[in-house]
One Martini backbone bead per residue (centre of mass of N, CA, C, O) as a GRO file, in nm:
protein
  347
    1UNK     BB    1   6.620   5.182 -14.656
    2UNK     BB    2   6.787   4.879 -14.730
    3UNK     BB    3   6.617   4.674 -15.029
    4UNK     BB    4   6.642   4.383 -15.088
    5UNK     BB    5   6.597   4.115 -15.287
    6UNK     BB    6   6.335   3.801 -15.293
    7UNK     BB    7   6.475   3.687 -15.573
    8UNK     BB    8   6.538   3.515 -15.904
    9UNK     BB    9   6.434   3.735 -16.098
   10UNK     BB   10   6.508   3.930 -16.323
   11UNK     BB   11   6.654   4.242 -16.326
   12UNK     BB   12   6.549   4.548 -16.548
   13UNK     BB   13   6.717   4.847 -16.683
   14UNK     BB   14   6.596   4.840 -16.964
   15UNK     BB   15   6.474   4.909 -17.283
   16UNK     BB   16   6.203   4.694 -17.403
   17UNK     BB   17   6.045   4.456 -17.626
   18UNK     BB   18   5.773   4.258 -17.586
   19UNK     BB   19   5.836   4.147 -17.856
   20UNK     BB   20   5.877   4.066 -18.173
   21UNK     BB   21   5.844   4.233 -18.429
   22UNK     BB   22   5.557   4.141 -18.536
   23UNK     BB   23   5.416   4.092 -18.289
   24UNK     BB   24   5.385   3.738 -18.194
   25UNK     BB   25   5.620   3.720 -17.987
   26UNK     BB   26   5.799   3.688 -17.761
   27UNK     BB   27   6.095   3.858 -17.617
   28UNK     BB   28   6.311   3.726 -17.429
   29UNK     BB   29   6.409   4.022 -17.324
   30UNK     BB   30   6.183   4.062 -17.150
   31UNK     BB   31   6.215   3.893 -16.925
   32UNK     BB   32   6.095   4.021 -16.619
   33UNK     BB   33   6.178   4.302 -16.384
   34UNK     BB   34   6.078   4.600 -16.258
   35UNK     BB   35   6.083   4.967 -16.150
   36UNK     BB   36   5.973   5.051 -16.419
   37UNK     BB   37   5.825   5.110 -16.697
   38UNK     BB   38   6.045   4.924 -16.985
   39UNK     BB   39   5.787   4.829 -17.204
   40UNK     BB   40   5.709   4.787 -17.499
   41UNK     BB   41   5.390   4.702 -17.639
   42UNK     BB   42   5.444   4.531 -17.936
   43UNK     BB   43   5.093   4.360 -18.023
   44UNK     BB   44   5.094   4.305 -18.334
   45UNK     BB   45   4.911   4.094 -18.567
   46UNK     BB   46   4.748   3.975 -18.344
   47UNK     BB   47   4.352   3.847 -18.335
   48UNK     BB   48   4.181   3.829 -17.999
   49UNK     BB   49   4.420   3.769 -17.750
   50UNK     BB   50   4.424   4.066 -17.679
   51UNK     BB   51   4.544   4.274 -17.417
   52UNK     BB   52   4.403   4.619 -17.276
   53UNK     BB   53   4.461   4.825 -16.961
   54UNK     BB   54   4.327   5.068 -16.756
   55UNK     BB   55   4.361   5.083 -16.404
   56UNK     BB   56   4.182   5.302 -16.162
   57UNK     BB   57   4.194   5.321 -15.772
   58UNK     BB   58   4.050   5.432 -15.549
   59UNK     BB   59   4.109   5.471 -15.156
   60UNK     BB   60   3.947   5.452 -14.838
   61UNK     BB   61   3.770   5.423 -14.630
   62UNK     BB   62   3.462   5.516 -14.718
   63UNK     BB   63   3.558   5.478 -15.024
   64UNK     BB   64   3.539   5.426 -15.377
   65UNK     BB   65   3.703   5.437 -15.732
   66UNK     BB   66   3.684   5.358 -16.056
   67UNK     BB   67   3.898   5.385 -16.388
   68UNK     BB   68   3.806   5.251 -16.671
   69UNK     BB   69   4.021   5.131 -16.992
   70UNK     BB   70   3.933   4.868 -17.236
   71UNK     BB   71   4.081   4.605 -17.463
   72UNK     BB   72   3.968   4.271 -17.605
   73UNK     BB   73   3.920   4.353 -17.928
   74UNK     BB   74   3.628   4.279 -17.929
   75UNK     BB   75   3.582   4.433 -17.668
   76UNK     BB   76   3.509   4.735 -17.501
   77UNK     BB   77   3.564   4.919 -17.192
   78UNK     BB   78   3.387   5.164 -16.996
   79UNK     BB   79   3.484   5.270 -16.668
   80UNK     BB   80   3.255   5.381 -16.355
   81UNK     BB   81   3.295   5.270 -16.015
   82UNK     BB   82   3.125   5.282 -15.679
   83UNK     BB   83   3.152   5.293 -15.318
   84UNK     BB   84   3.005   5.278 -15.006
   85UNK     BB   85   3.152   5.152 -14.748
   86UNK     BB   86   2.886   5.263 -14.483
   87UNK     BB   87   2.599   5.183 -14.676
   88UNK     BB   88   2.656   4.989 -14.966
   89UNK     BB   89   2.644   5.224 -15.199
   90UNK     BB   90   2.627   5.191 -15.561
   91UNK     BB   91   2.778   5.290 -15.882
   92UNK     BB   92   2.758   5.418 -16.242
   93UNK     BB   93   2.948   5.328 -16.572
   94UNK     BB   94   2.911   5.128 -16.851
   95UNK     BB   95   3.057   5.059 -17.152
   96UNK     BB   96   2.984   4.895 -17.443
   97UNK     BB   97   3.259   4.817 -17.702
   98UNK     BB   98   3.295   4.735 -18.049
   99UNK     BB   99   3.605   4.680 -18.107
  100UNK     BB  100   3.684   4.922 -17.900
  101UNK     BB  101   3.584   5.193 -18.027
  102UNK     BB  102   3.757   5.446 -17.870
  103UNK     BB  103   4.001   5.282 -17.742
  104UNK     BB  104   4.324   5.383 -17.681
  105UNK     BB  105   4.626   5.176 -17.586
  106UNK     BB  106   4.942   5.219 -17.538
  107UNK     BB  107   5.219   5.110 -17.557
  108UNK     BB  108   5.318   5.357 -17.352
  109UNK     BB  109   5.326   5.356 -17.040
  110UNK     BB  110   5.246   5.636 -16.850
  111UNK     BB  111   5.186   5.802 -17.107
  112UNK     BB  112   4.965   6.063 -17.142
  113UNK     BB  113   4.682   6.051 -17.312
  114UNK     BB  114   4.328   5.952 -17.190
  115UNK     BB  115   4.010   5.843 -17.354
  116UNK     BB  116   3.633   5.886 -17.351
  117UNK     BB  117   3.335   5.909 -17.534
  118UNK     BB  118   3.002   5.976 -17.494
  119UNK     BB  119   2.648   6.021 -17.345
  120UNK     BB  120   2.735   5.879 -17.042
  121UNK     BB  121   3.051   5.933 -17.068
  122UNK     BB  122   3.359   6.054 -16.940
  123UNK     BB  123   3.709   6.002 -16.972
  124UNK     BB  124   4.011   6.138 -16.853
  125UNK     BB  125   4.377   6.025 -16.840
  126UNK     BB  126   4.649   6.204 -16.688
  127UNK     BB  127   4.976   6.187 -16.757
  128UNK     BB  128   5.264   6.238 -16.536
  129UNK     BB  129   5.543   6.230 -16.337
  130UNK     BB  130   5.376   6.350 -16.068
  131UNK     BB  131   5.126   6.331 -16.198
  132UNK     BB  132   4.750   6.217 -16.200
  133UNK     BB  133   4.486   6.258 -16.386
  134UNK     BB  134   4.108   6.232 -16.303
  135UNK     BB  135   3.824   6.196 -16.504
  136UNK     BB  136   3.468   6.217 -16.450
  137UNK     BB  137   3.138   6.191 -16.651
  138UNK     BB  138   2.780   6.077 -16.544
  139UNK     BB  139   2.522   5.869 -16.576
  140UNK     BB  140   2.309   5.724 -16.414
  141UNK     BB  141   2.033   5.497 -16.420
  142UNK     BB  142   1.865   5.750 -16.222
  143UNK     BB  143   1.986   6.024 -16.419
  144UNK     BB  144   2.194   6.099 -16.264
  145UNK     BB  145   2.514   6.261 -16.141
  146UNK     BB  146   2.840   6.207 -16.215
  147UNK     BB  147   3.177   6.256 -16.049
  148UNK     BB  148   3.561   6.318 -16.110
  149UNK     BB  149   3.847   6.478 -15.927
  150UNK     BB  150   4.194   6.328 -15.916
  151UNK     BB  151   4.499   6.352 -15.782
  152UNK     BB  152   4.771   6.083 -15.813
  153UNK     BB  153   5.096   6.080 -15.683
  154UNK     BB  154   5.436   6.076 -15.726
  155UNK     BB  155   5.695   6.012 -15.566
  156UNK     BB  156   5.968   6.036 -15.528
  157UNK     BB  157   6.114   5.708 -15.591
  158UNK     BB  158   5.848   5.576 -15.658
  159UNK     BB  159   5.764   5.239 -15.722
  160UNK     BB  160   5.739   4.947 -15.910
  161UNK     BB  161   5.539   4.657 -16.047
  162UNK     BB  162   5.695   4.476 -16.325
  163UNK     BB  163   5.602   4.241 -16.524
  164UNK     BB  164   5.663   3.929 -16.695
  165UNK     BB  165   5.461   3.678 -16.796
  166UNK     BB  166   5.506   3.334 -16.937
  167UNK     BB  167   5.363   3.098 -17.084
  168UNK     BB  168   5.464   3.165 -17.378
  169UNK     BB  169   5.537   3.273 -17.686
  170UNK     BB  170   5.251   3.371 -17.677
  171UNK     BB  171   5.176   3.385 -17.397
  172UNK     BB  172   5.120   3.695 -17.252
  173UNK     BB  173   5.246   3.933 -16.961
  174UNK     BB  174   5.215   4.288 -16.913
  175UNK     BB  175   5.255   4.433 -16.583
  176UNK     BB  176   5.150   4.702 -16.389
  177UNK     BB  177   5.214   4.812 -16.047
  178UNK     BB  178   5.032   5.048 -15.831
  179UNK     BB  179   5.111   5.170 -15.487
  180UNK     BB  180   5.064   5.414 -15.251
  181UNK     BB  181   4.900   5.677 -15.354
  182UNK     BB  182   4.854   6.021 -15.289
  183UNK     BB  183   4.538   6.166 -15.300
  184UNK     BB  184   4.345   6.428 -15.430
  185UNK     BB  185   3.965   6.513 -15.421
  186UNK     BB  186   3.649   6.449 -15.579
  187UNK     BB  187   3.334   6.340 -15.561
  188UNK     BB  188   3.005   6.371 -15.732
  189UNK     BB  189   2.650   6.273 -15.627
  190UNK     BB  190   2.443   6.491 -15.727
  191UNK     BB  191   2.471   6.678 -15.421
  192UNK     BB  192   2.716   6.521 -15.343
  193UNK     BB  193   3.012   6.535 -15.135
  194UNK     BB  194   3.321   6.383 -15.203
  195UNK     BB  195   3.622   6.377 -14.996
  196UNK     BB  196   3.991   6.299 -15.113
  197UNK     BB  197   4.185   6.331 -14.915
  198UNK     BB  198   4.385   6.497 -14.764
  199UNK     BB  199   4.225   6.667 -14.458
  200UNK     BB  200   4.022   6.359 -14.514
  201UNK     BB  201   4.240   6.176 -14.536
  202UNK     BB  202   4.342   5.890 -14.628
  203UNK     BB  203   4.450   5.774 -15.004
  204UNK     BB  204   4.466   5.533 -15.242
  205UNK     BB  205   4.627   5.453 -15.516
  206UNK     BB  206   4.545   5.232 -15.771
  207UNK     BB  207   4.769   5.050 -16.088
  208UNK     BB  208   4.668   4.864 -16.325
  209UNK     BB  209   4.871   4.734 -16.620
  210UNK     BB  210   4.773   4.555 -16.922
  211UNK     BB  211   4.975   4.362 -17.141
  212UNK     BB  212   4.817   4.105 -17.361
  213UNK     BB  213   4.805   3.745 -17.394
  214UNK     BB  214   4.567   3.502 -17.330
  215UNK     BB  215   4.423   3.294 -17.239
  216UNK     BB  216   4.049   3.241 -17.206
  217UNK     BB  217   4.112   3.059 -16.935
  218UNK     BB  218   4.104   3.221 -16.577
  219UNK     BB  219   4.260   3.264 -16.262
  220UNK     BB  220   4.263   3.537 -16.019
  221UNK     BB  221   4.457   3.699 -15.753
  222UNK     BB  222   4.427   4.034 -15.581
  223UNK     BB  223   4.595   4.264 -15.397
  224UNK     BB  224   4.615   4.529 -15.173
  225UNK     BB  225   4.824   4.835 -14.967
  226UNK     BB  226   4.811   5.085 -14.717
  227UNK     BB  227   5.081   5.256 -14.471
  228UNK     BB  228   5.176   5.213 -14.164
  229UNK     BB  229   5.392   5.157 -13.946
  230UNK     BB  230   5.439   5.133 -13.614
  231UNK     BB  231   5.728   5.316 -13.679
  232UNK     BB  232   5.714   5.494 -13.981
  233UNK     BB  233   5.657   5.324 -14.248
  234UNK     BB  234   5.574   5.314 -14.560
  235UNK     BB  235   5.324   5.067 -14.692
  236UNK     BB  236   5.313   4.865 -14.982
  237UNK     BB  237   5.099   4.612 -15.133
  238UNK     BB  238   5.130   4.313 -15.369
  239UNK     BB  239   4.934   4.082 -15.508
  240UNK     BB  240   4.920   3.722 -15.595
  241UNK     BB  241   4.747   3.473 -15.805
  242UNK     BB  242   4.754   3.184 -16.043
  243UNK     BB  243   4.779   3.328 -16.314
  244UNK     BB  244   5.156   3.246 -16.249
  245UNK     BB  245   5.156   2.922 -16.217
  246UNK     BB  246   5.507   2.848 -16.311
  247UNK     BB  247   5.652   3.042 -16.456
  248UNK     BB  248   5.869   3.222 -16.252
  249UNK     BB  249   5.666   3.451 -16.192
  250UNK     BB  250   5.568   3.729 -16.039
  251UNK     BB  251   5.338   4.005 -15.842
  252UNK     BB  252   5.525   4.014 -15.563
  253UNK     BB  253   5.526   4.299 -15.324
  254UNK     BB  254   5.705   4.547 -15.135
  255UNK     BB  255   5.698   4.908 -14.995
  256UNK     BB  256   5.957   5.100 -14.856
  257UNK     BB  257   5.952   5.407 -14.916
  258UNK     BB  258   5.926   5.340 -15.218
  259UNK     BB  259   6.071   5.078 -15.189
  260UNK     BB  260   6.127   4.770 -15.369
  261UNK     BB  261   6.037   4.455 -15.267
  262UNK     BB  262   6.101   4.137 -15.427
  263UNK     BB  263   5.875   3.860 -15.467
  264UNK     BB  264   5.939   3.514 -15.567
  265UNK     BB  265   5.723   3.394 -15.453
  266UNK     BB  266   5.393   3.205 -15.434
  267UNK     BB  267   5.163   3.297 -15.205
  268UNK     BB  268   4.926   3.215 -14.943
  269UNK     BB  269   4.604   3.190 -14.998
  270UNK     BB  270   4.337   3.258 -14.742
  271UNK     BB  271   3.975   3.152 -14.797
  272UNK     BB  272   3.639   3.241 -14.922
  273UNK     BB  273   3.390   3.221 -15.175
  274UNK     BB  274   3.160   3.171 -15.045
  275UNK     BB  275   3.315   3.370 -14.740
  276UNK     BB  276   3.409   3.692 -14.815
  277UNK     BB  277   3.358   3.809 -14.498
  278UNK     BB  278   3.579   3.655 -14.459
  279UNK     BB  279   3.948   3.627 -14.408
  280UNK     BB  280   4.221   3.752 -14.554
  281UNK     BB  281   4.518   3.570 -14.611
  282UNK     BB  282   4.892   3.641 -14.657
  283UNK     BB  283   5.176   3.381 -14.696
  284UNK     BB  284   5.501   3.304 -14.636
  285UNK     BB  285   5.687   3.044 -14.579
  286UNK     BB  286   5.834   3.195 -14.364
  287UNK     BB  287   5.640   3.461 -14.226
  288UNK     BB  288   5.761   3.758 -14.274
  289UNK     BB  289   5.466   3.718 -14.437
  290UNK     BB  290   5.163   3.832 -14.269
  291UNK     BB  291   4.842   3.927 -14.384
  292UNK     BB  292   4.523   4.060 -14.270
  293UNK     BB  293   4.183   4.084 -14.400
  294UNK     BB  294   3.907   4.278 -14.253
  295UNK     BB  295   3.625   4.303 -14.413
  296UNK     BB  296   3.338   4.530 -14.520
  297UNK     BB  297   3.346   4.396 -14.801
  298UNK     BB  298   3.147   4.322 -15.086
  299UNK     BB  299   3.223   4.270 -15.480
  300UNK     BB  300   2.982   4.085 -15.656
  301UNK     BB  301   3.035   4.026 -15.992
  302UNK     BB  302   2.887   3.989 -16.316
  303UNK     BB  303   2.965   3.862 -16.658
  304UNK     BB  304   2.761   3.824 -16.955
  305UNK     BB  305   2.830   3.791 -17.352
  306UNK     BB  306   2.936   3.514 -17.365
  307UNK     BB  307   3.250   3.514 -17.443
  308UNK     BB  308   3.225   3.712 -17.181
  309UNK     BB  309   3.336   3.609 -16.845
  310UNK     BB  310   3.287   3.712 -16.527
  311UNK     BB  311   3.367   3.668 -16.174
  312UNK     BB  312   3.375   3.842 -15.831
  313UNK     BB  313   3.562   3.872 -15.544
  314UNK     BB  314   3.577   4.238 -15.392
  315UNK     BB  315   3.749   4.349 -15.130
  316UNK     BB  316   3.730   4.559 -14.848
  317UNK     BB  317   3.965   4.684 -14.623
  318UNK     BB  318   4.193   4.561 -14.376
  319UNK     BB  319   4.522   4.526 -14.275
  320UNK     BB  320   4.754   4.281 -14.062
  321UNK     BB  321   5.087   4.216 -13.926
  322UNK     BB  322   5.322   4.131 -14.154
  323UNK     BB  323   5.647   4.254 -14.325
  324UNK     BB  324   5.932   4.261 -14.502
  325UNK     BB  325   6.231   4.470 -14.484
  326UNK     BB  326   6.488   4.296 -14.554
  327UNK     BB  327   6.679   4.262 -14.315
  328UNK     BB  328   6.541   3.981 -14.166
  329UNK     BB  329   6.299   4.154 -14.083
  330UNK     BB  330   6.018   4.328 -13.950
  331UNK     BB  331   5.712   4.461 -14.000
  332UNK     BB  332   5.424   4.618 -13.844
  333UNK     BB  333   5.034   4.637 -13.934
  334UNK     BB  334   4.800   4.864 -13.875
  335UNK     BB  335   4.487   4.923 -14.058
  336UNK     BB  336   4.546   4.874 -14.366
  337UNK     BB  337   4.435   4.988 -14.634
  338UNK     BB  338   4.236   4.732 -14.886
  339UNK     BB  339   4.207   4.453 -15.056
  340UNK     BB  340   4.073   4.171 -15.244
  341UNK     BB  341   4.068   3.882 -15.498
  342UNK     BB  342   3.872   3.728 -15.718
  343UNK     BB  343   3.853   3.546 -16.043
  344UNK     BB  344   3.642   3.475 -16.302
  345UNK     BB  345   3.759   3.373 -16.674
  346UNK     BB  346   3.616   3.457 -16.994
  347UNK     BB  347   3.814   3.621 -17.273
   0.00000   0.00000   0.00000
C-alpha cells in the first residue's frame, strides 16, 4: 500500500549533524524528520542541559518491562522495570548515577553495544541490522533474583519517526521511535518465568530515543501501539503531544505494514490526570485519525532528586478507532495493544 505524507514539515534523505561545529547549537540542515535515523548528535560544548537516553520497553497483553538508560548530565539512571498487567505486581531496579558515569551513549543511534554494570543491575543492549538483543539481570529490593533476554526484530522495510523539535538554536531535541516491533524471549522472575512474544502470543517492542538539550520544566505527552487492523494490514501508532507545541514539528505518525505516514498537525489528547484509569482519546482535525484507548492499568511514578523531578501518568491498555491509510480512506483496528502517558518534569 502506498502511503503518502500527511505534513508540511521537511522530509530529509541523507546523514546530517545534528550541531554546528562547535556542537552548541542547532545546525539549520538539520531541521527536519526521515525515516531511519540519519542524524549524528555531536552534543559537545555545552554541560547542564544535555540529555540522552536510550528508552526500550517491551509490551504483550499480560506484562510490560522495559529497559533504561539515560544521562542528563548531571546524573545518570539505568532502569529495569516490570509491571504484571493481570496481577497489578510491579518490580525492578534503577541506579542512579552522579554524572551519569559509566553510562556512555552514543553520537550515532541505534548502532552498537551498550551497557551498565553495578553490583545490583547489569544491562546490556545490543543493536544489530536484523534485530536488538536486550538483556538484564538484577537484584529486586526483597532480594530476589530478576532476569530478562528478549530479541526485538526488526523487520526488512519497517520504518521509524525521526525528527529534530526545535525549540531555538540552544534548546533542541532529536527524538527516534520505533513502534509496532516483534519480540520474542522471556522474563524470569525469581522461579517464576514469563515467555514474551513468539507462540505465547503477540508482543511488541518500543524504542524511544533522545538525544538534546531541553528546558528545564517540560510537560509532555506520548502514546503508542500496534495491532492489525480489521482487513489484515499491521498498524503501528506514534503519538506526542506538549512539549513540541508551536515548533512547526510533531512526532506523529502511523505505520501501516511497515510503512510511516507522518501526520504533521498537533493531535487532539482527551483524558483525565486525576482519572488516568478512564479513556484516552487522540485525534485528528479530519477524524481519519480518532482512537480511544481503554487502560487496565496505570504506572503512576514521582521522582523528586532535588534538581530533578518528574510525576508521570502511564497507562496501558488496547486502542481501537480509525486511522488513516494515506489514500483519502481509513483503516478500523480494534484492541491493538499499546499505552499513554502524560509527564511532568523539571529536569
Amino acid at each position: 500500500m502506498t502511503v503518502p505524507d500527511q505534513t508540511h514539515e521537511r522530509e530529509l534523505v541523507e546523514q546530517v549533524d545534528l550541531c554546528s561545529a562547535d556542537g552548541r547549537r542547532l545546525n539549520p540542515e538539520a531541521r527536519g524528520w526521515s525515516r531511519s535515523p540519519l542524524h549524528t548528535t555531536n552534543l559537545q560544548g555545552v554541560w547542564g542541559r544535555t540529555k540522552r537516553w536510550d528508552y526500550w520497553a517491551v509490551q504483550s497483553s499480560d506484562f510490560v518491562v522495559s529497559v533504561v538508560l539515560a544521562d542528563i548530565d548531571y546524573i545518570g539512571m539505568a532502569t529495569v522495570e516490570w509491571i504484571d498487567l493481570r496481577s497489578h505486581r510491579s518490580g525492578g531496579r534503577t541506579v542512579t548515577v552522579p554524572l551519569a558515569r559509566g553510562i556512555e551513549l552514543p553520537d550515532k543511534v541505534c548502532e552498537g553495544r551498550l551497557s551498565y554494570t553495578s553490583d545490583k543491575l547489569e544491562i546490556k543492549i545490543v543493536y544489530d541490522p536484523e534485530a536488538t538483543t536486550l538483556s538484564a539481570g538484577w537484584t529486586e529490593p526483597d532480594g530476589s533474583s530478576g532476569s530478562i533476554d528478549v530479541s526485538v526484530a526488526k523487520p526488512a522495510g519497517h520504518e521509524s519517526l525521526n525528527v529534530v523539535i526545535p525549540w531555538s538554536d540552544k534548546r533542541f531535541q532529536f527524538t527516534s521511535k520505533h513502534q509496532g516491533l516483534p519480540v520474542n524471549g522471556r522474563v524470569v522472575l525469581a522461579d517464576r518465568v514469563i515467555e514474551i512474544g513468539g507462540e505465547s502470543g503477540d508482543a511488541w517492542g518500543i524504542l524511544d530515543i533522545g538525544r538534546g538539550r531541553w528546558p528545564y520544566r517540560t510537560n509532555w505527552n506520548w502514546g503508542g501501539g500496534a495491532g492489525q487492523s480489521t482487513d489484515g494490514h499491521h498498524v503501528a501508532m506514534q503519538f506526542g503531544a506538549m512539549w513540541f507545541e508551536g515548533t512547526g514539528f510533531t512526532e506523529n505518525g502511523i505505520f501501516i505494514d511497515g510503512r510511516l505516514h507522518k501526520i504533521g498537525e498537533e493531535l487532539d489528547w482527551q483524558y483525565q490526570w486525576e482519572d488516568p484509569m478512564k479513556p484516552w482519546r487522540v485525534r485528528s482535525d479530519d477524524g481519519t485519525l480518532d482512537v480511544t484507548l481503554v487502560p487496565s492499568h496505570d504506572r503512576h511514578a514521582r521522582t523528586n532528586l532535588g534538581a530533578v523531578m518528574n510525576e508521570v501518568h502511564q497507562v496501558f491498555g488496547s486502542w481501537s478507532g480509525t486511522v488513516p491509510d494515506g489514500t483519502g480512506s481509513t483503516l478500523a483496528i480494534e484492541d491493538a495493544l499499546g499505552f499513554a502517558e502524560e509527564s511532568r518534569a523539571r529536569w
